[in-house]
Every structure is written in C-alpha cells, then in structure tokens.
N, C-alpha and C positions, 0 to 999 in steps of 0.2 A: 488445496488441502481439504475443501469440503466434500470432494469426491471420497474421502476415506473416511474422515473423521466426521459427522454430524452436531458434535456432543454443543458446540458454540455455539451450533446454530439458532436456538432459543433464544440467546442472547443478544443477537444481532440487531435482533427487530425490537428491544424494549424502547418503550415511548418516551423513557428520558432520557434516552441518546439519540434515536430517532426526531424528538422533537428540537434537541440541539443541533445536528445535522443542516434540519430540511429549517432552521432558523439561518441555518448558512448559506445554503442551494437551491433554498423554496423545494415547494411541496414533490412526491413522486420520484423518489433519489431510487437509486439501485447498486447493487455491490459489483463493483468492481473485478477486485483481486483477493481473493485468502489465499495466504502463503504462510507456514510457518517456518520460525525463523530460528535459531539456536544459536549462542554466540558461546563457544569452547572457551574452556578457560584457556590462558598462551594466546588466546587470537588477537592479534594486531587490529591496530587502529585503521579503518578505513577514509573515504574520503569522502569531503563534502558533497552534496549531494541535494536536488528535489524529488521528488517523486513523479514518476508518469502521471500528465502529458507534458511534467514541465523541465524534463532530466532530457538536454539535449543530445544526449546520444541515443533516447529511446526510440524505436520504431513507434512514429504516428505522433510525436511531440508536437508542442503548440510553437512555433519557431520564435525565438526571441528579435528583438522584447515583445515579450507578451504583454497584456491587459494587467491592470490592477484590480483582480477579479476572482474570488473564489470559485474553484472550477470544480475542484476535486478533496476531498477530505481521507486524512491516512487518519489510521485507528491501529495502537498498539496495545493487544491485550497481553498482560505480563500475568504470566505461568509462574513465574517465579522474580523474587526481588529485584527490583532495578535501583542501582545504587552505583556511586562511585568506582568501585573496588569491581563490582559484579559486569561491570562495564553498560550500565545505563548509556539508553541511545545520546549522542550528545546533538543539541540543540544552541542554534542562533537566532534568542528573539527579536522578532524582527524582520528578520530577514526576507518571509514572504510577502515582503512589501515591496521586493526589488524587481524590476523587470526582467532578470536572469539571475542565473545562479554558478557556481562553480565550473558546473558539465559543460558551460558555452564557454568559458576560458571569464567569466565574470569575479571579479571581489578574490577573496584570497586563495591560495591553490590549494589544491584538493585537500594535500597531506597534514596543512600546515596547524597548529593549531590559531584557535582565533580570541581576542581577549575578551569577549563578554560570552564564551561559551560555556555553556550549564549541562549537567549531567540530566536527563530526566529521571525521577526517582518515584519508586512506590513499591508497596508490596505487592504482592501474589495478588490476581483476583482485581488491581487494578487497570486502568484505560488511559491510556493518553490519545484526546486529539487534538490533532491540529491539522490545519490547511499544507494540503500536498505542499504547497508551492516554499514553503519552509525550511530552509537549508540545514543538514541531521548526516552526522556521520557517526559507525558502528566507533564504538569507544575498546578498550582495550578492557580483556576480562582478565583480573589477576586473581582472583581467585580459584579452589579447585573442583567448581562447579561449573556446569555451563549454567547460559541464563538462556532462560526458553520465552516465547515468546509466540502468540500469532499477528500477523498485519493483514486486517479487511481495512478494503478502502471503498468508499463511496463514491457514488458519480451521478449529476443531473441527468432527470431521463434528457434533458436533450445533448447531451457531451456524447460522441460517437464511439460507440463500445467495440464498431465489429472489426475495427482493425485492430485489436486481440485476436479474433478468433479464426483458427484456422480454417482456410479453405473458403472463408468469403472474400468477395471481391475488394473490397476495399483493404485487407490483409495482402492481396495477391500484386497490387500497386506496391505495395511497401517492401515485397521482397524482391521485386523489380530491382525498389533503388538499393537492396545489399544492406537492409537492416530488416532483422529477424530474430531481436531478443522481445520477449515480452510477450510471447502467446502463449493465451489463456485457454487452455482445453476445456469441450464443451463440457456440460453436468450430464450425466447417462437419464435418462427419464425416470430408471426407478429411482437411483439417488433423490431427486427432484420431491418423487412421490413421498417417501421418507420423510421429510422436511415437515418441522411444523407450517402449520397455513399461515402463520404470521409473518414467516420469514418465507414464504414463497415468492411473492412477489419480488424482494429485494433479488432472486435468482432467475425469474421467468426468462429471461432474454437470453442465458446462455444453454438451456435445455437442450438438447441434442442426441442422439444416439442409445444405445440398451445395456450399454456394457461399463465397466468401472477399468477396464485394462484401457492401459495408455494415457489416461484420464489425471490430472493433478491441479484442476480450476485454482 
C-alpha cells in the first residue's frame, strides 16, 4: 500500500511505537508488510489465523512448533471504529504463547468460534499491537459501513525478509516447493525518496526499481 499511498508514513516511525516495538524485538526493526484492508459490511466471519512467518500455509513460515519467541509484530491502524457491530478484528489472549496455531490444524478449527474471544475495539485514529504469532480472525461486519483499516507489521533486522520479495533467491526456493502467496513487491526509488527520513530506514531493504506500476508493497 505504501507504493500509493505515503500519507501513514510519518507515523510509522513515531518513538512511542517504535520504542514499544524495538522493547519487543530489540533495537533496528524494519516494516515488513503494509496492506490495507476493508471489511464490507455483509462480510462473513473469517478464520483463525497468525500472521506471517507463523500462519502455516504461508510461503517461508517458521514450521511448527515454533520457539516461544517474539519474531514479528502486526500493527492495526483503524481508519475508522472497531467495534462489535463494525466487525473488530476478533482476538484470543493468549494465544501467542502456543507453539502453533489454527493454520497447522492446532487448538480449535478455523471457523469455530472460541470462548474467551474478544472483539478488538477503538475508535478511528487508533492502533492495535500485538505479536504476529497471536491467533485473530476477521469478525463479521453487520453494519452498513465498511470498516477500513491499514496493517504494517514489523520485523527484527535479523528475521529473513527476502523470501517476500520477488525474483530473489531465496523467493525462487519457495516457489519451487508450490507456495507463492505473500510477495511483497519492491518500493520504486522515487516512492522511497518521498518518504520522510524517519521512516526511511524502516523501508530501505525493499527499494527496487523507477516505477510505481505493478508495485503494491
């Protein structure tokens, strides 16, 4: 998304998220993934889930069981209310203390719902984080708004980023083995140049190419 849009970008890199982060992953983190995300009203309930590298059906996952070890940090910035009704991400605290999750056929199935799950809630203009490894499925939106949403996620500089990124080698192993969701197109250089200087670094590692076509980091 930050191939289009820059406007978050300011925000990514403030020091009292940043200092919460790099309290989680130690010092020199970098972003990940920006996606935004939109949950229509009418839209169904999704299913359990962690987020990359610990969602076993993703290309380049961490194979379970994994370590009991903060790897990776999701960040939900809400564009607009997250509520009950509005279909707030739904969350199981907890959970990222398991050595697997749903996607490996772990704990309860996908669709089901589970009994200490909680809506995440806030208004517009707030964040939720929590550690990837955290089991979150899309909630059901019944009202006649969608709920908008972006997700950046973080990553220690030493967690291995380039099998996201197309056309490196370690990407070109993974479609070997016939998994090929979850590539991350590089950022165009002027994109890059654009960026404030505070949030450059959190992007340096995906820089690439002149052009913004094709492009959806």
């Amino acid at each position: 998304m930050i191939n289009y849009d820059q406007s978050l970008a300011p925000y990514l890199a403030q020091r009292n998220l940043l200092g919460l982060i790099e309290g989680v992953l130690g010092p020199h983190v970098r972003i990940s993934f920006t996606t935004a995300t939109i949950n229509e009203p009418g839209n169904a309930r999704g299913g359990w889930h962690a987020d990359w590298p610990f969602n076993q059906r993703n290309a380049g996952a961490i194979k379970a069981p994994y370590a009991d070890l903060p790897m990776h940090i999701t960040t939900i910035w809400m564009l607009s209310s997250f509520n009950a009704d509005s279909g707030g991400t739904l969350v199981i605290s907890g959970s990222h203390r398991m050595t697997n999750n749903p996607t490996g056929g772990f704990g309860p199935k996908e669709m089901e719902a589970y009994p200490t799950e909680v809506n995440a809630t806030g208004k517009a203009g707030d964040v939720l984080v929590m550690d990837s490894r955290l089991w979150h499925a899309t909630a059901p939106n019944v009202t006649a708004d969608p709920r908008v949403a972006v997700v950046v996620r973080y990553a220690p500089w030493w967690l291995d980023l380039s099998v996201l990124q197309p056309g490196s080698a370690s990407r070109k192993l993974l479609t070997a083995s016939g998994r090929t969701e979850n590539q991350v197109p590089l950022l165009p250089a002027s994109v890059y140049e654009e960026l404030p200087d505070q949030a450059k670094p959190l992007f340096a590692h995906w820089v690439g190419g002149s052009t913004r076509e094709g492009n959806s980091a």
